[in-house]
C-alpha positions as a Python dict, from the first residue, in 0.01 Angstrom:
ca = {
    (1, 'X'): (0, 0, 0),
    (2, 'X'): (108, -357, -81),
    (3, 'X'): (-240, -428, -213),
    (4, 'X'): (-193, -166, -456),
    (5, 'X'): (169, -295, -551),
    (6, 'X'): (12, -652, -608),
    (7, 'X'): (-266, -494, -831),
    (8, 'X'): (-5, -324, -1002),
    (9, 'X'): (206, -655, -1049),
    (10, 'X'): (-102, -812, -1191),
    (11, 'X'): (-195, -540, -1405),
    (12, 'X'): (167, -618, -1565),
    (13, 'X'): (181, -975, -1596),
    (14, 'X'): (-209, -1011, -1684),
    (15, 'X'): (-241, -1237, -1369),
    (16, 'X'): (-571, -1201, -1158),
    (17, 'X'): (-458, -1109, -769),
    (18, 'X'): (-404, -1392, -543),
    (19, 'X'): (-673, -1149, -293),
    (20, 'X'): (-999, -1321, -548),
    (21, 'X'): (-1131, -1359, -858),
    (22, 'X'): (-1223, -876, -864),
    (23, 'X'): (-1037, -689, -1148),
    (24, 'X'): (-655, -559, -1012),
    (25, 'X'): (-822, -223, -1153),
    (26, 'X'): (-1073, -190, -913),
    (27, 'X'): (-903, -30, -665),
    (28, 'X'): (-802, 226, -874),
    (29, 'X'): (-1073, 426, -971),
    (30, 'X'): (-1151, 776, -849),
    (31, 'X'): (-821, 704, -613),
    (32, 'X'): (-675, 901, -888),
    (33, 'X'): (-827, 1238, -911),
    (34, 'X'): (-779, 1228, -539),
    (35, 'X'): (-430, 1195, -537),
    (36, 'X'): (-364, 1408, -815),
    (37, 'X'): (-524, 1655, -642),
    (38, 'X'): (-320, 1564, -288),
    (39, 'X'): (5, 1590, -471),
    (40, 'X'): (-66, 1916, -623),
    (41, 'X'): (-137, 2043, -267),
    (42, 'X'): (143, 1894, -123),
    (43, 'X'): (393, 2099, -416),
    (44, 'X'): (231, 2364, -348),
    (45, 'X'): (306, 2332, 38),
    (46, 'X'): (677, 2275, -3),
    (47, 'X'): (710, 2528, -322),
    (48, 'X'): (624, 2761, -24),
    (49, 'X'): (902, 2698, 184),
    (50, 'X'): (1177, 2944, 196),
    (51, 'X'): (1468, 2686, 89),
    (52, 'X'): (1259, 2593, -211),
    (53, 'X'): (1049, 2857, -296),
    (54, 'X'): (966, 2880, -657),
    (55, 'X'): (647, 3111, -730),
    (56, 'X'): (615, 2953, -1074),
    (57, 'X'): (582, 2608, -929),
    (58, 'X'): (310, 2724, -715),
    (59, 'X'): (89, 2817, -995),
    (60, 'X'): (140, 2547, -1182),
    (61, 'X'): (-2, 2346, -831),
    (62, 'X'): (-327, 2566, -830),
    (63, 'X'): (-382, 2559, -1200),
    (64, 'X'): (-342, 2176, -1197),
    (65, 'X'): (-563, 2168, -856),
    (66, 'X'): (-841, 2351, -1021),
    (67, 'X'): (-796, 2156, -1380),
    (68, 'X'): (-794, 1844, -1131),
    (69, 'X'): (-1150, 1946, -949),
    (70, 'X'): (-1346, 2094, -1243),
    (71, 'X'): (-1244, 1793, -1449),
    (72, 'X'): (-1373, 1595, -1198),
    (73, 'X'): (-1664, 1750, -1172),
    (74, 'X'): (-1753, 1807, -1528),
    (75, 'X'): (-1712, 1451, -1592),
    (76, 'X'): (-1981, 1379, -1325),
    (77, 'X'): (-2172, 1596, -1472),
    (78, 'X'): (-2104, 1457, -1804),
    (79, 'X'): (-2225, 1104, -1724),
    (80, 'X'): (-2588, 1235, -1687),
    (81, 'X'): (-2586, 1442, -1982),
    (82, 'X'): (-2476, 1161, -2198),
    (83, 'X'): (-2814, 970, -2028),
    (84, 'X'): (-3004, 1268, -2151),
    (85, 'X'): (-2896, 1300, -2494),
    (86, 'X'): (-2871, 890, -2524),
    (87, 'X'): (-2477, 937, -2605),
    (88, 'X'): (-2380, 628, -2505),
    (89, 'X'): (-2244, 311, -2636),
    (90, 'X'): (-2388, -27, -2575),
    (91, 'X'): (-2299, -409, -2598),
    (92, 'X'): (-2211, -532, -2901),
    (93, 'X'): (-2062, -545, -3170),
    (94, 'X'): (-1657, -382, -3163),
    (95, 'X'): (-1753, -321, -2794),
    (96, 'X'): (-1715, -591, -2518),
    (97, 'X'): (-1882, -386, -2166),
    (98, 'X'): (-2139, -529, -2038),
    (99, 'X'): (-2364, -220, -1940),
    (100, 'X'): (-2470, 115, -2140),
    (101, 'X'): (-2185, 373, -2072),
    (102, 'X'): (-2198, 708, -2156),
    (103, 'X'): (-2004, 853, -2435),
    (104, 'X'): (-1953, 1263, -2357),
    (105, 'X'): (-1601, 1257, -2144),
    (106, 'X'): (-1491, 1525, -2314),
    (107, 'X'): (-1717, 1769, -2169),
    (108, 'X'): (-1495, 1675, -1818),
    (109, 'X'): (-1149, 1795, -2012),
    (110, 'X'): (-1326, 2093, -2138),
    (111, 'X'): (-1417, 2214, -1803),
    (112, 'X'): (-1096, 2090, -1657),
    (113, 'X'): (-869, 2349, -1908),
    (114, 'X'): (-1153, 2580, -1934),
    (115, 'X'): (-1175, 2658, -1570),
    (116, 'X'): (-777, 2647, -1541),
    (117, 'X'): (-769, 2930, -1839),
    (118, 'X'): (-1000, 3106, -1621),
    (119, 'X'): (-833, 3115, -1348),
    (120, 'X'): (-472, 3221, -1514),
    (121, 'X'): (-641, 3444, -1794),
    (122, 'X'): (-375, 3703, -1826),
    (123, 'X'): (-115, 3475, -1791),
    (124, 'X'): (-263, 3269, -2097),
    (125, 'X'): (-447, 3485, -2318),
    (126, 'X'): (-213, 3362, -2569),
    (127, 'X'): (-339, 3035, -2596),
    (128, 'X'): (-671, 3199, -2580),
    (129, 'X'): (-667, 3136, -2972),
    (130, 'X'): (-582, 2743, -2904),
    (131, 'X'): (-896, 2693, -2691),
    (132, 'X'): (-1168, 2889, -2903),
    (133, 'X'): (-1025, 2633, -3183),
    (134, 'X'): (-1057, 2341, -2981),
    (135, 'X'): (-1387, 2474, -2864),
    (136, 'X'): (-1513, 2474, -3218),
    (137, 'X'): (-1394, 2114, -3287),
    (138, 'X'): (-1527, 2012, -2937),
    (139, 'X'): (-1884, 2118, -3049),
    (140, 'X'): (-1899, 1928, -3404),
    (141, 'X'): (-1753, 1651, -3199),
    (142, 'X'): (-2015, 1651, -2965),
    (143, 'X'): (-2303, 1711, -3215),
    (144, 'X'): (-2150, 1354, -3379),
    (145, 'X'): (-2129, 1184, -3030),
    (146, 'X'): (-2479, 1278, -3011),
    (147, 'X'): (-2698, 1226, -3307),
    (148, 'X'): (-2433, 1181, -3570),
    (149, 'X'): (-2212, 1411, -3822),
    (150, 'X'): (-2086, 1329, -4170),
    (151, 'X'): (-1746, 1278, -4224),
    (152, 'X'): (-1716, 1533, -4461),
    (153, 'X'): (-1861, 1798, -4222),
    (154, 'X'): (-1645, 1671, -3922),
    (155, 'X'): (-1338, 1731, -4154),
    (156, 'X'): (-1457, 2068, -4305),
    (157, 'X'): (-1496, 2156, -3928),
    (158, 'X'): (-1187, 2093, -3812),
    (159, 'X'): (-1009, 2252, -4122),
    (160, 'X'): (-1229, 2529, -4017),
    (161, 'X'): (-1075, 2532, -3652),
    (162, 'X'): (-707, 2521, -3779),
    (163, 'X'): (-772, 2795, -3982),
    (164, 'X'): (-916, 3023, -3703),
    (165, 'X'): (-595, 2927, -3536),
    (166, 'X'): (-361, 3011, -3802),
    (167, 'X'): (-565, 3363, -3841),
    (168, 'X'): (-487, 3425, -3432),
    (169, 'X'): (-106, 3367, -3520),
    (170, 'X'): (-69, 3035, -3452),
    (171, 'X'): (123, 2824, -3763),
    (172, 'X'): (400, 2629, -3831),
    (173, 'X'): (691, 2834, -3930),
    (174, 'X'): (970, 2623, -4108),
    (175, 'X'): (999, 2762, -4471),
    (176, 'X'): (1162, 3070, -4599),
    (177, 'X'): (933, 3401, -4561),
    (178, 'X'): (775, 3392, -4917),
    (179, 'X'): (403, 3373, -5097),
    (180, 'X'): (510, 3040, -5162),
    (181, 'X'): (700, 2970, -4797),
    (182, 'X'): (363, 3115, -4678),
    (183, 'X'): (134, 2899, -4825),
    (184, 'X'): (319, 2576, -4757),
    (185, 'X'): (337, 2657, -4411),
    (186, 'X'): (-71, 2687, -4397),
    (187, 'X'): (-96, 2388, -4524),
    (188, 'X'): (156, 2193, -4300),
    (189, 'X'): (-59, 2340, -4035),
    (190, 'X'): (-401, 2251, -4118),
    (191, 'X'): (-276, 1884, -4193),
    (192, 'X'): (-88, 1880, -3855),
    (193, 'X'): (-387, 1983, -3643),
    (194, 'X'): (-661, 1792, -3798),
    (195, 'X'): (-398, 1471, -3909),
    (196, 'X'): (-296, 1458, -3490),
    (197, 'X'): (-734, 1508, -3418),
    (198, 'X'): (-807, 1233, -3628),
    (199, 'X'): (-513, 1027, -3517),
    (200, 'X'): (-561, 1062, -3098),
    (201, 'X'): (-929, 989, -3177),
    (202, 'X'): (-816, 649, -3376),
    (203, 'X'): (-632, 550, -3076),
    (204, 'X'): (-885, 588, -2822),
    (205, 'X'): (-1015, 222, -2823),
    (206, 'X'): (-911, 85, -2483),
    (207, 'X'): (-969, 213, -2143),
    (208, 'X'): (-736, 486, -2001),
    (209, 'X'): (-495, 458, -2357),
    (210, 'X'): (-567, 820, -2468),
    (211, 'X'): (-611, 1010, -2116),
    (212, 'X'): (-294, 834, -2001),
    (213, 'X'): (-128, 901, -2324),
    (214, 'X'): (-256, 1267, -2337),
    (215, 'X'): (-106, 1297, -1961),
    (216, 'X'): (249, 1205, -2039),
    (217, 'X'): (247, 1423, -2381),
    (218, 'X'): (108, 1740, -2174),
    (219, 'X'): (369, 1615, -1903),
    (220, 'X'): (654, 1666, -2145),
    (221, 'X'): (567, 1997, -2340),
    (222, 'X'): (563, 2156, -1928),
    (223, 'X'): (891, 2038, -1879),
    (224, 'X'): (971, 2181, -2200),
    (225, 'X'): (790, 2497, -2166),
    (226, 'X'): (982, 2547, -1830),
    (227, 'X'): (1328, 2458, -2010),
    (228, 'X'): (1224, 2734, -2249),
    (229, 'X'): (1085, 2971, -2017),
    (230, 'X'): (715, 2974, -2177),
    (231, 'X'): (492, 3025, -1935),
    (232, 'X'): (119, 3026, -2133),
    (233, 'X'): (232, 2701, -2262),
    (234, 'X'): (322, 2568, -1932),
    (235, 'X'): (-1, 2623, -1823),
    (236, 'X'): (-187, 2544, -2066),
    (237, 'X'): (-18, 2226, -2063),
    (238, 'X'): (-40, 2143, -1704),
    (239, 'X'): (-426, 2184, -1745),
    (240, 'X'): (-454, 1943, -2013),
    (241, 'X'): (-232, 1711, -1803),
    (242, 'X'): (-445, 1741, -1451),
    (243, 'X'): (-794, 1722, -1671),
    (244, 'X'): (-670, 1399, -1831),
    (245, 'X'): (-522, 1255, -1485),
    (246, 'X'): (-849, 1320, -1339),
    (247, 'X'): (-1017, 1148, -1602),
    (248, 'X'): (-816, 863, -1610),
    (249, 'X'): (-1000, 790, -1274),
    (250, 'X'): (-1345, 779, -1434),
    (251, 'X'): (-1197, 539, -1704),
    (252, 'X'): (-991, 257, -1635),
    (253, 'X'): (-1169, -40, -1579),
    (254, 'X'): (-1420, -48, -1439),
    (255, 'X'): (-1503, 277, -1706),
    (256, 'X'): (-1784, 513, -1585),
    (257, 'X'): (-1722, 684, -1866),
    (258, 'X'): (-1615, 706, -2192),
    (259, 'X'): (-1422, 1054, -2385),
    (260, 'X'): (-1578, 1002, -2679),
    (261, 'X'): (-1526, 1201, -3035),
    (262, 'X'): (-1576, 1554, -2838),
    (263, 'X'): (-1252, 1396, -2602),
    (264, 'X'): (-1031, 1261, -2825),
    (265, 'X'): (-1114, 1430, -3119),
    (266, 'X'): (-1049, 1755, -2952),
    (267, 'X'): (-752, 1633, -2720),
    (268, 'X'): (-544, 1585, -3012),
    (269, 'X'): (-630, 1893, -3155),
    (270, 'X'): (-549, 2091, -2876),
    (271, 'X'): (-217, 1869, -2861),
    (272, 'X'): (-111, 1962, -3192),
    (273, 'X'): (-142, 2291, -3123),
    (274, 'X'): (29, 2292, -2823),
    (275, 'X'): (339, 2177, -3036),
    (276, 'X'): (325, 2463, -3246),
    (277, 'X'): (259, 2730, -3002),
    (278, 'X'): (589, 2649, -2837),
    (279, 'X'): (874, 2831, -2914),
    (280, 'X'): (1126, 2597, -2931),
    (281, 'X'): (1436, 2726, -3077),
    (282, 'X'): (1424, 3072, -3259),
    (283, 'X'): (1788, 3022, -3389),
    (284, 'X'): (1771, 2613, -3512),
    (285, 'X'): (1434, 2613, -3794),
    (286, 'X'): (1495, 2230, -3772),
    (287, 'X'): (1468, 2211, -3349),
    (288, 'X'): (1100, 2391, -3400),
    (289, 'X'): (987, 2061, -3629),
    (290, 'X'): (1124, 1789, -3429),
    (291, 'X'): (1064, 1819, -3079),
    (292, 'X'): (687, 1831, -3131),
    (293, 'X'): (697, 1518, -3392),
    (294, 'X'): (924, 1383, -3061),
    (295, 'X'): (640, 1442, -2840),
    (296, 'X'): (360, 1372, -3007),
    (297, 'X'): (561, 1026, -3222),
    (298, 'X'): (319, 793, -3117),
    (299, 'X'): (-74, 890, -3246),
    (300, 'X'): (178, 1034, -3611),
    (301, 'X'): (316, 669, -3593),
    (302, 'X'): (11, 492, -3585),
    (303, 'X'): (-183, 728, -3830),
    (304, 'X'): (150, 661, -4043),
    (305, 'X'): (139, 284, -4008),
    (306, 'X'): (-224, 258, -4110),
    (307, 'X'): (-225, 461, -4377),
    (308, 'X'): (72, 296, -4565),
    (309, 'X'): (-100, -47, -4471),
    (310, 'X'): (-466, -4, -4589),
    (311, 'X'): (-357, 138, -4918),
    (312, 'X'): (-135, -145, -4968),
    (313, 'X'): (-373, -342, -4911),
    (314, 'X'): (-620, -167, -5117),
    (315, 'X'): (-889, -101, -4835),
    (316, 'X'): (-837, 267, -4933),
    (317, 'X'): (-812, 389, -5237),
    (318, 'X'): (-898, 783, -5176),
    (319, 'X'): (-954, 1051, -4922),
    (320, 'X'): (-1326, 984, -4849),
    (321, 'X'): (-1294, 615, -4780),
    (322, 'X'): (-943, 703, -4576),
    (323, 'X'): (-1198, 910, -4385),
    (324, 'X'): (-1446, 671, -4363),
    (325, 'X'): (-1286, 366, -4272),
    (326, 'X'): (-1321, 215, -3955),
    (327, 'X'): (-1095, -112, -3870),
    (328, 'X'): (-918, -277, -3637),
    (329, 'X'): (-542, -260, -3706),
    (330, 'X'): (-480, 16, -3498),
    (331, 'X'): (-115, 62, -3267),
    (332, 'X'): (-363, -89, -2973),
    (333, 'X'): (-506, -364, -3174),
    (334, 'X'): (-194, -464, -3327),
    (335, 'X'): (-13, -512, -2979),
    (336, 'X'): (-275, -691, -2850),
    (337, 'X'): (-279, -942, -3125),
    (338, 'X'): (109, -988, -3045),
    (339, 'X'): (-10, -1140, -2714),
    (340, 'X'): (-33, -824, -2465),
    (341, 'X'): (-368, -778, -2276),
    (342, 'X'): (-565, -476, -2268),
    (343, 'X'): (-390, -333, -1946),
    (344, 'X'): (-17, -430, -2062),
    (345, 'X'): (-127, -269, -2395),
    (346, 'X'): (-220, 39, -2285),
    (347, 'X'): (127, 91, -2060),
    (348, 'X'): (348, -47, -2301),
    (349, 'X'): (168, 255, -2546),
    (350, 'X'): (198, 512, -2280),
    (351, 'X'): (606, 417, -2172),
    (352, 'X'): (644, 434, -2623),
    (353, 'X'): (525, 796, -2599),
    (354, 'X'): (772, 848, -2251),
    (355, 'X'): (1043, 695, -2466),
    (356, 'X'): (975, 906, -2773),
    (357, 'X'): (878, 1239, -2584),
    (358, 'X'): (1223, 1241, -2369),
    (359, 'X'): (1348, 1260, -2735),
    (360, 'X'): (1241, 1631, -2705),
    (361, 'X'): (1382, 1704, -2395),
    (362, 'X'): (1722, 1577, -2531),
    (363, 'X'): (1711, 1783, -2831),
    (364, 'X'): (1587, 2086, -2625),
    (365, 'X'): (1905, 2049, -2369),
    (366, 'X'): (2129, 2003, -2653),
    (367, 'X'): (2074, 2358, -2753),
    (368, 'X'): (2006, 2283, -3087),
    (369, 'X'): (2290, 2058, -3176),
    (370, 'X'): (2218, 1946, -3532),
    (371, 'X'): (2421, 1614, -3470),
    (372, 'X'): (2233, 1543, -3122),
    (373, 'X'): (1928, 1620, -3316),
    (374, 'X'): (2007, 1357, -3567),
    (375, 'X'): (2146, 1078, -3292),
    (376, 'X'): (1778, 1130, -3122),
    (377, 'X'): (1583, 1115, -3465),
    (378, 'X'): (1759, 786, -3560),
    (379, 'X'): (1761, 667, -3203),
    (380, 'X'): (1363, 715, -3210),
    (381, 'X'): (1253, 612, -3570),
    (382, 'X'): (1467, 276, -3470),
    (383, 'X'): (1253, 226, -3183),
    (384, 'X'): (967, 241, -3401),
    (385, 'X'): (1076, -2, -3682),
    (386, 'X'): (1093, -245, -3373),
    (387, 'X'): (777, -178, -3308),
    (388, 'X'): (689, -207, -3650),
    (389, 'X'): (809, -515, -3775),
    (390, 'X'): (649, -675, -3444),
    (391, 'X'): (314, -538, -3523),
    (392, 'X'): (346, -651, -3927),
    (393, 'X'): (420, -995, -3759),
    (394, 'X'): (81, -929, -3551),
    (395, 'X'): (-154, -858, -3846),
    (396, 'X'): (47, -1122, -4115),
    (397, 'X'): (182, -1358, -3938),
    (398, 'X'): (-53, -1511, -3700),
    (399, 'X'): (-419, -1525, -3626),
    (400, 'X'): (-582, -1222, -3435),
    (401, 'X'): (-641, -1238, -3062),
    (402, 'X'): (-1025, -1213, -2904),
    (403, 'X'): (-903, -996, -2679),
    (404, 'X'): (-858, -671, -2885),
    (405, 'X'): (-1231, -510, -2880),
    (406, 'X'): (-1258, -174, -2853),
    (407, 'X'): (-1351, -26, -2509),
    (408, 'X'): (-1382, -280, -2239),
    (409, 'X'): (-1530, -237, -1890),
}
């Protein structure tokens, strides 16, 4: 236990271990699907006894058991199919590992949530919709991680998806009913789902950022779901949350593997539709919009920040090379170049999205309290300025690190 808390000291301060010269993440590893899995069978033990009993809790435990083992197992599996299909990246170039790894993580979430919807069908058949939609963005996703897909198809295919989701009922409902309320709200949607893909997939540069980040998101719309009494959403988030725990495992450093496009890509899709399948508050329009731009703050941020930045700058000037572009001044990048290595990066992104995402829980408690909704919205866009004005200091006002490649090992 105390060589763990040392690891975890040096992971902090960026210190090697006073044990030798071996990575502090190490010992980490597949440590973590195991105890994920331990702790969901230890909840599930005490859920059972008579002074605690909650029934709820217990299925939560087996769904996030069963998200924990398939994940596991389909990221396993994963690794040689990537071999197969020569989905992997190499040395070189934005990437700093020293040996081939494979690229096709996301097959490991897919089996993760798929086998937990299996096992809780009835329970979510709602959120049936939300998985066929992710499903089609998972294949175009892995069709690109393997041989390659245009831009413009990957974003006609995910527009695609969004729309299949707004046909099963799914949408964003914060205009008055009317042709025109209607049509906004379509389009709010379709930007929502594929702007959040696109942005989780722009974050996942470093090892364990996104399936850490995903974790605490999914961590905080079950809380929420619970608060709210939605049950297919509490599930459905508790799968994303084991799959991701138990694929953090497989990628910290050392990685194993990578998520890939047909991880991240579809992660944040599935994220941002998690956020509008909640029913948040059917009285307070305004509660429905903010706690999942709460939760999900920190991929919107960043897709925000470089936006506004590039076209300043004039690296974009339209859609197709805002599509196209592929730099280095993402939320990871930029905190690195402020001094932070890779591993003090990656928590310092993950404790941003706890900060931002307890937001929701706030505004969810307050029971819709338009000024508590405004103290949190202030409280959190502050935060973010901070973080802001650092990170202009990062790309402006110094020289860049040679720490910040994408995807070490």
């Amino acid at each position: 236990m105390l060589g763990y808390i040392r690891d975890f000291a040096s992971v902090l301060t960026g210190r090697e271990p006073t044990g030798g010269p071996a990575h502090p993440d190490a010992r980490w590893g597949l440590g973590i699907p195991v105890a994920a899995a331990l702790f969901c069978a230890v909840v599930y033990a005490l859920c059972r006894m008579r002074w605690i009993e909650n029934v709820f809790l217990q299925q939560a435990c087996v769904v996030a058991f069963v998200a924990v083992l398939a994940a596991s197992l389909g990221t396993w599996f994963s690794i040689g199919l990537a071999h197969r299909f020569g989905a992997v990246d190499r040395p070189g170039g934005r990437h700093i590992h020293r040996g081939v790894i494979p690229r096709l993580g996301g097959v490991g979430i897919l089996a993760g949530v798929g086998a937990a919807f299996l096992l809780k069908w009835p329970a979510v058949a709602s959120g049936g919709i939300l998985l066929g939609a992710a499903g089609l963005v998972f294949l175009i996703s892995f069709l690109d991680d393997v041989q390659g897909v245009s831009a413009p198809v990957r974003l006609l295919v995910q527009v695609a998806a969004s729309i299949l989701l707004i046909l099963g009922g799914l949408r964003i409902s914060i205009f008055p009913p009317s042709l025109a309320g209607d049509a906004a709200e379509y389009a709010v949607t379709v930007i929502w789902l594929v702007g959040l893909a696109n942005a989780v997939n722009f974050l996942d540069g470093m090892n364990g950022l996104v399936p850490g980040l995903s974790a605490v998101t999914c961590a905080t719309f079950t809380v929420l779901a619970l608060r709210t009494g939605q049950r297919a959403l509490a599930y459905s988030a508790v799968a994303m949350m084991a799959a991701h725990t138990a694929f953090l495992g497989f990628n910290i450093k050392p990685a194993r593997v990578f998520l890939g496009d047909c991880g991240s890509v579809t992660t944040g899709f599935f994220m941002a539709g998690l956020g509008i399948m909640g029913n948040w508050s059917p009285r307070a329009v305004w509660v429905s919009g903010l706690v999942p731009i709460l939760v999900l703050a920190v991929p919107i941020y960043d897709m925000v920040f470089i936006t506004v930045n590039r076209v300043l700058t004039g690296r974009v000037r339209n859609l197709r090379e805002w599509i196209e572009y592929t730099g280095r001044d993402h939320l990871h990048h930029r905190l690195n170049q402020l001094g932070l290595n890779r591993a003090q990066t990656v928590l310092a992104i993950w404790f941003l999205s706890a900060v931002a995402s307890l937001g929701g829980v706030v505004v969810i408690e307050a029971g819709g309290r338009v000024s508590v909704g405004l103290i949190v919205g202030v409280q959190t866009v502050c935060v973010f300025l901070i973080v802001a004005l650092l990170e202009f200091l990062a790309l402006h006002g110094r020289s860049g690190s040679k720490d910040g490649a994408d995807h070490e090992v």
